[in-house]
C-alpha positions as a printed Julia matrix, in Angstrom:
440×3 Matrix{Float64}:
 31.63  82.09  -41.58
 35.21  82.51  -42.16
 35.83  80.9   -44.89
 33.04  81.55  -47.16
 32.91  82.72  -50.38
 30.0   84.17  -52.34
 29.64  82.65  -55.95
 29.45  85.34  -58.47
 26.42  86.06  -60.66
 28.76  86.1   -63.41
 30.19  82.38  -62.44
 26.29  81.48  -62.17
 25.26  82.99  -65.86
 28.18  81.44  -67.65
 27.19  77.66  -66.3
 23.94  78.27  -67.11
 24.74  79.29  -70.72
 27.09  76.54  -70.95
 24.56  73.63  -69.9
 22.25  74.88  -72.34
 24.36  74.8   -75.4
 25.74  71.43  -74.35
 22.73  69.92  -74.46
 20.91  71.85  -77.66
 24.1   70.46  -79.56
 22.75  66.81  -78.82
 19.12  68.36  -79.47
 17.95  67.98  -75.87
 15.29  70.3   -75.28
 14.71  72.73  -72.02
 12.12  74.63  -70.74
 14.39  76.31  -67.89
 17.95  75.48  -65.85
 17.83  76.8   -61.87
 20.96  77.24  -60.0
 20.97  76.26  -56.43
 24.03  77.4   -54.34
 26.0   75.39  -52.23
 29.75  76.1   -50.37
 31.6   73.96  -52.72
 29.21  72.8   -55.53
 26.55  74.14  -57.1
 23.37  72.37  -58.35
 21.87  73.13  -61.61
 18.12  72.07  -61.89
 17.32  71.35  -65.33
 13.54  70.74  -66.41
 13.47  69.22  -69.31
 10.7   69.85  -72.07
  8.3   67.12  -72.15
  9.38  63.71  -74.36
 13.18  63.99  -73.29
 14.21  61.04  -72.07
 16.82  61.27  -68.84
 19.06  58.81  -69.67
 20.06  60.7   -72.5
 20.69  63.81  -70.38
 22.82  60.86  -67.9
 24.94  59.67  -70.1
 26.33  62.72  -71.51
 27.81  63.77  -68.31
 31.17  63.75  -69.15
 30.41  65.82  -72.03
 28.82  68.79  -69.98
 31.99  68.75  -67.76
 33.87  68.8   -70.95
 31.95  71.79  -71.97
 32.09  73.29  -68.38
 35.97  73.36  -67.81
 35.04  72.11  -64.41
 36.01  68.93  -62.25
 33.36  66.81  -60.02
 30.23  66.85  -62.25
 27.95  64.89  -61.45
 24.55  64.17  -63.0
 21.31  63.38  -60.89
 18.14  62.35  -60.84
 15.44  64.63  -57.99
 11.99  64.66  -58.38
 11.17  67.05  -60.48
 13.82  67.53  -63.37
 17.38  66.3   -63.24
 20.39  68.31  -60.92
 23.71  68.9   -62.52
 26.48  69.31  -59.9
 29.43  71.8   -60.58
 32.24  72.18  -58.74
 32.32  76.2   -57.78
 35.69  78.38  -59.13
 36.65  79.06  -55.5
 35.42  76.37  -52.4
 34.14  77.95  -49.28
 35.43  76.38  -46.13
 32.36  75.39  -43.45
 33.75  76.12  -39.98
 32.54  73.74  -36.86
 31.36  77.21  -34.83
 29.23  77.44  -38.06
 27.68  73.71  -37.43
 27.28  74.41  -34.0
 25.69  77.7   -33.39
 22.78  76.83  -36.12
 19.67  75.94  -34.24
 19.58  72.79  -36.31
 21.94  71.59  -33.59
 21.16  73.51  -31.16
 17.56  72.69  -31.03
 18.06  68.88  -32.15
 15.85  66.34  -30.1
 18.35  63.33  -31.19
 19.32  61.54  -28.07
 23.16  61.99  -29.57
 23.03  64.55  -32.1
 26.11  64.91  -34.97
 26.45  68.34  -37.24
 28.23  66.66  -40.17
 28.66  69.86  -42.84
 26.37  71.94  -45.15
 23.7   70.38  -47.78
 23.79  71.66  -51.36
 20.66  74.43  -49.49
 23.32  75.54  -47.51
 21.44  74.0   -44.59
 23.11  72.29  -41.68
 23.32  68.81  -42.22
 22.11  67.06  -38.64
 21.93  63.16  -38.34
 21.43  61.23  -34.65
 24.24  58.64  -34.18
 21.74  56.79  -31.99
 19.28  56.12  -35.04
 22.08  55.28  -37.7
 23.4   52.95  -35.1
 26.66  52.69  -36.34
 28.37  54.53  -39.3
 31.02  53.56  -41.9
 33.39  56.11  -42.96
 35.57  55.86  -46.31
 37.62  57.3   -48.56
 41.19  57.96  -50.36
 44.06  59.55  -48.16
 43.95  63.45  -47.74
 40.42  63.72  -48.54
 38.81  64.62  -45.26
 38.06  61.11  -43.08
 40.13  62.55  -40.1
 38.51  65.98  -39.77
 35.34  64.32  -40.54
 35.76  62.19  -37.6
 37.26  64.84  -35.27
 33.84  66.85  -36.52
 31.69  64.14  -35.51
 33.81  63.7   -31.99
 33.02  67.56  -30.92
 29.68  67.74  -32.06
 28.97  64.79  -29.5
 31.27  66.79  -26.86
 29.21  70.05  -27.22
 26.1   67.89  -26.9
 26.48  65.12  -23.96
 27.54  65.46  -20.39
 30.39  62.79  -19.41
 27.99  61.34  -17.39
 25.78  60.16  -20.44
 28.83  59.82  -22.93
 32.25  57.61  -23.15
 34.38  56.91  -26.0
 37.0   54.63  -27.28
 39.38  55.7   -29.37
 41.39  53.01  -31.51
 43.92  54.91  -33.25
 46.4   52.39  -35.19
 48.62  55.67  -36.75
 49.45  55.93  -32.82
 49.07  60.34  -33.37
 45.17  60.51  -34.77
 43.68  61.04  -31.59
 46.45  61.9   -29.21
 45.28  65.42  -27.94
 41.89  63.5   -26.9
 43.54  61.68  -24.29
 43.41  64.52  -22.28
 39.64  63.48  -21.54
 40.75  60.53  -19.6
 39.15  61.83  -16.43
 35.46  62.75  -18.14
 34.72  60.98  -21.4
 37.25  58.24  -22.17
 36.64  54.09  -20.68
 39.03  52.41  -20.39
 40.29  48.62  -19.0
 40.94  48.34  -15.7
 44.43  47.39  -15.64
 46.73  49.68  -16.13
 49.44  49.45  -13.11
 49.84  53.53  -12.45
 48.26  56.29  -13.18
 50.76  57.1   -16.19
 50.58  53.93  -17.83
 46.45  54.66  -17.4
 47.11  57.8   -19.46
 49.33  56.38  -21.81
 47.33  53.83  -22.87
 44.37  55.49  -23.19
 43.72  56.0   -26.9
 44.17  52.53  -28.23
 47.36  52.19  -30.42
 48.45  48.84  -31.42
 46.67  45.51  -32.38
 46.53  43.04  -29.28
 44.97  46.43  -27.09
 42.22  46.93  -29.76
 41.26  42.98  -29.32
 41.28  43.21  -25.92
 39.06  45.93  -25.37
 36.86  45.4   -27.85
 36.25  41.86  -25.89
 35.78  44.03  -23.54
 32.86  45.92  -24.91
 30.99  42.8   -25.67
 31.14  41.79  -21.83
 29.81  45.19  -21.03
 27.49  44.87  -23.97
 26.1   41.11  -22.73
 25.98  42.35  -19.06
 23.91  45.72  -20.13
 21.21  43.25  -21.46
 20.72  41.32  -18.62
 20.19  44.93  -16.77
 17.69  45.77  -19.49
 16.0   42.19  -19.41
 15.88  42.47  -15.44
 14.09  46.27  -15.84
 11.85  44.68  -18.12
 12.69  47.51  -21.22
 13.95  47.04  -24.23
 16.44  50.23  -24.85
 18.79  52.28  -23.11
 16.56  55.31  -23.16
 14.3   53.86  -21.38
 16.19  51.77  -18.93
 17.76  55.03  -17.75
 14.74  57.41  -17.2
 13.75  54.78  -15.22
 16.54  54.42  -13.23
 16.63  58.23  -13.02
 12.9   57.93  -11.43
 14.04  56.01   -8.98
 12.25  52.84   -9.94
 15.59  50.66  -10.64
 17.6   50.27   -7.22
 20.98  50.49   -7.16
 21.45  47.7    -4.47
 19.87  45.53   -7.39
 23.05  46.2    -9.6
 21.46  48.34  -11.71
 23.45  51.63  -12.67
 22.96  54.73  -15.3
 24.12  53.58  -18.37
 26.37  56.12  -20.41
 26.23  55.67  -24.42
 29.91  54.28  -25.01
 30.78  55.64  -28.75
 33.8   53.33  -30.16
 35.66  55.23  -33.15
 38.16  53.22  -35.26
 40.13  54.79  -37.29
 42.0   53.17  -40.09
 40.18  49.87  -40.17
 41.71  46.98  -42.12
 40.7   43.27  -41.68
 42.25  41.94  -38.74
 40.69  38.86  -37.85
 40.78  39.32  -34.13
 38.77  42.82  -34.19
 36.59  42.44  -37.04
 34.94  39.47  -34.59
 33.95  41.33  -32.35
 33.46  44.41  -34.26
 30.44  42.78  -36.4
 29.25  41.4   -32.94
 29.06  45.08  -31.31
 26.86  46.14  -34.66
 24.69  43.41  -34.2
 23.87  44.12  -30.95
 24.96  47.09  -29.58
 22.38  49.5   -30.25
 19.84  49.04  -27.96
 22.7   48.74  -25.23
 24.07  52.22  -26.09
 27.04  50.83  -27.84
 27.54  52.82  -31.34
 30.73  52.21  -33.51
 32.25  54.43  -35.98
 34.68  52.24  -38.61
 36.78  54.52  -40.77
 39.42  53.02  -43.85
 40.84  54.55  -46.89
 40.85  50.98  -48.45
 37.14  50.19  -49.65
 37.95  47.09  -51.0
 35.66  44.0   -50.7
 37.69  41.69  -48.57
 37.7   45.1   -46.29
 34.08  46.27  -46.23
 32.85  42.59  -46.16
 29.09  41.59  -46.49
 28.62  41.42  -43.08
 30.22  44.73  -42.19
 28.03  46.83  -45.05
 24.54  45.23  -43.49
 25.39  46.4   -40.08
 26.55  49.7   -41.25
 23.58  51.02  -43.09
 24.57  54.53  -42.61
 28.03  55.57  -44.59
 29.88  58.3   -45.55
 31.9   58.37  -48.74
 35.38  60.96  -49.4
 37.01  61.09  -52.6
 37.89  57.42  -53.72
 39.38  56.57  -56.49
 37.77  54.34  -58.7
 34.16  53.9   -59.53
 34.3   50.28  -57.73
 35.45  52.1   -54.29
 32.25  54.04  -54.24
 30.18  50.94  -55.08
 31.5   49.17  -52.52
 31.16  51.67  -49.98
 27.8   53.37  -51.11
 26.5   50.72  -53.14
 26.48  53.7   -56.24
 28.91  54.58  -58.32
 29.59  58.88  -57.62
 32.44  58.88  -54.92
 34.99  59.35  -57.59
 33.45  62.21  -59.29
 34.02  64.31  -55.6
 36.5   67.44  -55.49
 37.97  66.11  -52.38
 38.82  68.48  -49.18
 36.01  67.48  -47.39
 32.95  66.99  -50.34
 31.22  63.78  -49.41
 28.33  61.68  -50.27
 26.26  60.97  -47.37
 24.06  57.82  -47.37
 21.26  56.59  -44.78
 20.09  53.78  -46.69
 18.75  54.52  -50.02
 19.27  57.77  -50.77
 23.1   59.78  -51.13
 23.13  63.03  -50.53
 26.34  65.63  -51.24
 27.75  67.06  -48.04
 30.66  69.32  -47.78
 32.07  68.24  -44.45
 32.43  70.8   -41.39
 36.37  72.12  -40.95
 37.51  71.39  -37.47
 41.41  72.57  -37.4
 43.9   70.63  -34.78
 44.45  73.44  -32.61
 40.95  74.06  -32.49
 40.52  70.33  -31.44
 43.54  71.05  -28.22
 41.81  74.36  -27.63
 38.34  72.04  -26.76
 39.99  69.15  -25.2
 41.83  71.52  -22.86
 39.11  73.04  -21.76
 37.29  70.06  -20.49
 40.44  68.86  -19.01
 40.76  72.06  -17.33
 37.13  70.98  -15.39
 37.39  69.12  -12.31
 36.41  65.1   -13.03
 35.8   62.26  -11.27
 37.7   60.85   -8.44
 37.89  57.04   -8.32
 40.79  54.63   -8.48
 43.22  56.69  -10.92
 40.92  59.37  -11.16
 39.38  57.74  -14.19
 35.43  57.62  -14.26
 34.56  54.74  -16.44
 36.39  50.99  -16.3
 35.36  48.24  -18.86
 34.99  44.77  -17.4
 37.95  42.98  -17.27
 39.01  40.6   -19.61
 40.62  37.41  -18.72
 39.37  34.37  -20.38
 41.91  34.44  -24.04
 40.03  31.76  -25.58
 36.75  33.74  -25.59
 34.87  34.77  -29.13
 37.15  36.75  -30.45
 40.58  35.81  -28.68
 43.49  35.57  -30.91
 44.33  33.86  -33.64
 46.49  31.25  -32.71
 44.31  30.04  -29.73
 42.06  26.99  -29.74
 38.59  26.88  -27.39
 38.84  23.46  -26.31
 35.07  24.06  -25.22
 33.94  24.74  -28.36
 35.07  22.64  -30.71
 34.06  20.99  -34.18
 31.47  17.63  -33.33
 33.65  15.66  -35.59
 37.34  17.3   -34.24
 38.31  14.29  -32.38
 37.67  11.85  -35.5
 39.7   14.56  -37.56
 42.7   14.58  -34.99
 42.78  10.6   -35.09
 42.79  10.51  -38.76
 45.47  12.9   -39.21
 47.54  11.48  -36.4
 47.4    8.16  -37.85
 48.33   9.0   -41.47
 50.54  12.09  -40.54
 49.56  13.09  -43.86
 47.26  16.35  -43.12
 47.77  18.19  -46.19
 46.86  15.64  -48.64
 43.82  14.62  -46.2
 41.81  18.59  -47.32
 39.75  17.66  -50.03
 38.62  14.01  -48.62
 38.21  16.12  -45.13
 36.05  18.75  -47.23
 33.93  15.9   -49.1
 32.7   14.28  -45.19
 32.03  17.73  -44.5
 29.43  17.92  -47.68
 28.21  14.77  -46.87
């Protein structure tokens, strides 16, 4: 690996000295302190001797960094003693050819297989995006959410055929994901209504507000007409809809068609109304269509990562935050904040965190890939694009914009409402009374 460096025996002796006297001066007793290697941190295992209580050993973690000289310590509990994290003197870099080549990947039976970054064991780190279903990433600026994603992007590239893959990209800083618009022709769906083959291309990657609604109203109409496929085959998941079909048991003059997972990656995510709709309505549901989102913000905050959105995302990956609060709200633990940043991250699939130092995937490496596919012949249909969401026309649908009322789906009591208003012309005064008939 190119960037790796080998942490000294002398670097390993010294922290092991050091843990030892910081915790005889608050008379905490050992019987023996392991070190365990990893590219950026490295884990101490301490047993302790028997009666020592590890919530003393807990709370005097600021004191053993402190005595260590180090940043990022980080005390926790395994299951046989307790692991002290220290940040190594010089960080080793993990590259993505790393990731790739290692036969965790390589050999991985996950129907769409991610390599995230190295464990603590300096083992590959391999998770299936069609388990998690969907996965929220977070963290402070400059910490590592963009490569992360970009890592997560080319593992799926290196692992799926266009034919079984399609993305959409909604990039809101407009330059994210430029260079993979170049996959237009293999991996990328898109709406159908784009009036040349330019515009097609230029409005690929998803860039401002009123596209993102749009097409993700799209992806619930592909999402609600993929379960009537899979209610009509009688099965109850993609995977097994399309080995069927590929047996030749679902006919084609039936409407059924091979269904390609459709990955949607959002970068930047803050609540917009509009999206967050039908965002929460594609985690619902979307799994056993083939529909996986990735939501990535650098502002944790509650009002942000609502209820709703945290129960849908049970897998999550947490940068560098800032405050103890940020990594409770992301991970539901506090530890986020004690990260060295540049790609260290906690990595959580449900209960357990574990530290990750995420793959490095540079952005010429990233044109260097997407060039290459471009460079491969695609498919020819109407703009030479091979996969078109449904069209969206009705505005008032779940999900339209803000502004706009459903006149089909409206309140039971919106009429008497209207009346009352209109004959006062005093709405403002009317909220509380309005709020009380509600209750009642």
């Amino acid at each position: 690996a190119g960037g790796r460096r080998e942490v000294s025996s002398e670097e390993l002796t010294r922290n092991n000295n050091k843990i030892r006297a910081a915790l005889a001066n608050y008379k905490i007793q050992l019987n023996d302190v392991k070190a365990q290697v990893g590219p950026t941190v490295t884990l101490y295992k301490v047993y302790p001797a028997p009666g020592v209580k590890i919530a003393d050993i807990k709370k005097l973690q600021e004191d053993i960094g402190m005595t260590l000289n180090a940043r990022g310590v980080r005390v926790i509990q395994l299951s046989d003693c307790v692991g002290i994290e220290v940040a190594n003197d010089y960080s080793s870099i993990v590259p993505l050819k790393a990731l790739l080549n290692d036969t965790a990947f390589r050999e991985s039976k996950a129907e769409l297989p991610v390599a995230i970054g190295y464990t603590i064991t300096q083992k590959v780190k391999v998770f299936d995006l069609a388990d998690a279903p969907h996965l929220l990433v977070a963290g402070a600026t400059k910490q590592g959410k963009s490569v992360g994603l970009n890592v997560i992007v080319s593992s799926l590239l290196y692992s799926k055929h266009p034919s079984e893959l399609k993305f959409v990209f909604i990039d809101p800083k407009m330059v994210e994901f430029s260079s993979y618009a170049k996959l237009l022709k293999h991996y990328l769906a898109v709406l159908p209504d784009a009036g040349s083959e330019e515009d097609e291309a230029n409005r690929s990657i998803v860039k401002n507000p009123k596209d993102a609604e749009k097409i993700l109203r799209s992806l619930c109409i592909e999402m609600d007409d993929r379960y009537e496929l899979l209610s009509k085959a009688g099965v109850n998941n993609i995977k097994l809809y399309n080995s069927r079909y590929k047996e030749r048991k679902l006919r084609p003059d039936h409407g059924h068609r091979y269904l390609p997972y459709i990955v949607v990656v959002v970068d930047e995510y803050a609540a917009s109304r509009s999206i967050t709709n039908s965002i929460i309505r594609l985690a619902q549901k979307g799994r056993a269509a083939g529909l996986h989102v990735i939501l990535a913000t650098q502002r944790p905050s509650v009002d942000v990562i609502n209820g709703l959105i945290k129960s849908n995302f049970p897998m999550r990956i947490a940068f560098r935050v800032a405050s103890r609060v940020d990594s409770t709200t992301i991970i539901d633990s506090p530890g986020a904040e004690k990260l060295i940043g540049k790609g260290d991250m906690l990595f959580s699939a449900g209960i357990e965190s574990e530290r990750i130092q995420c793959g490095f995937v540079s952005g010429d490496e990233i044109d260097s890939i997407n060039t290459f596919i471009s460079d491969q012949r695609g498919y020819g249909k109407c703009y030479n694009t091979p996969y078109y969401l449904p069209d969206v026309t009705d505005t008032g649908a779940e999900g339209g914009s803000a502004g706009s009322l459903d006149t089909n789906n409206l309140d039971e009591r919106f009429a008497e409402a209207a009346r009352l208003v209109g004959s006062t012309q005093t709405a403002g005064r009317l909220e509380a009374k309005a709020g009380a008939t509600v209750l009642a």
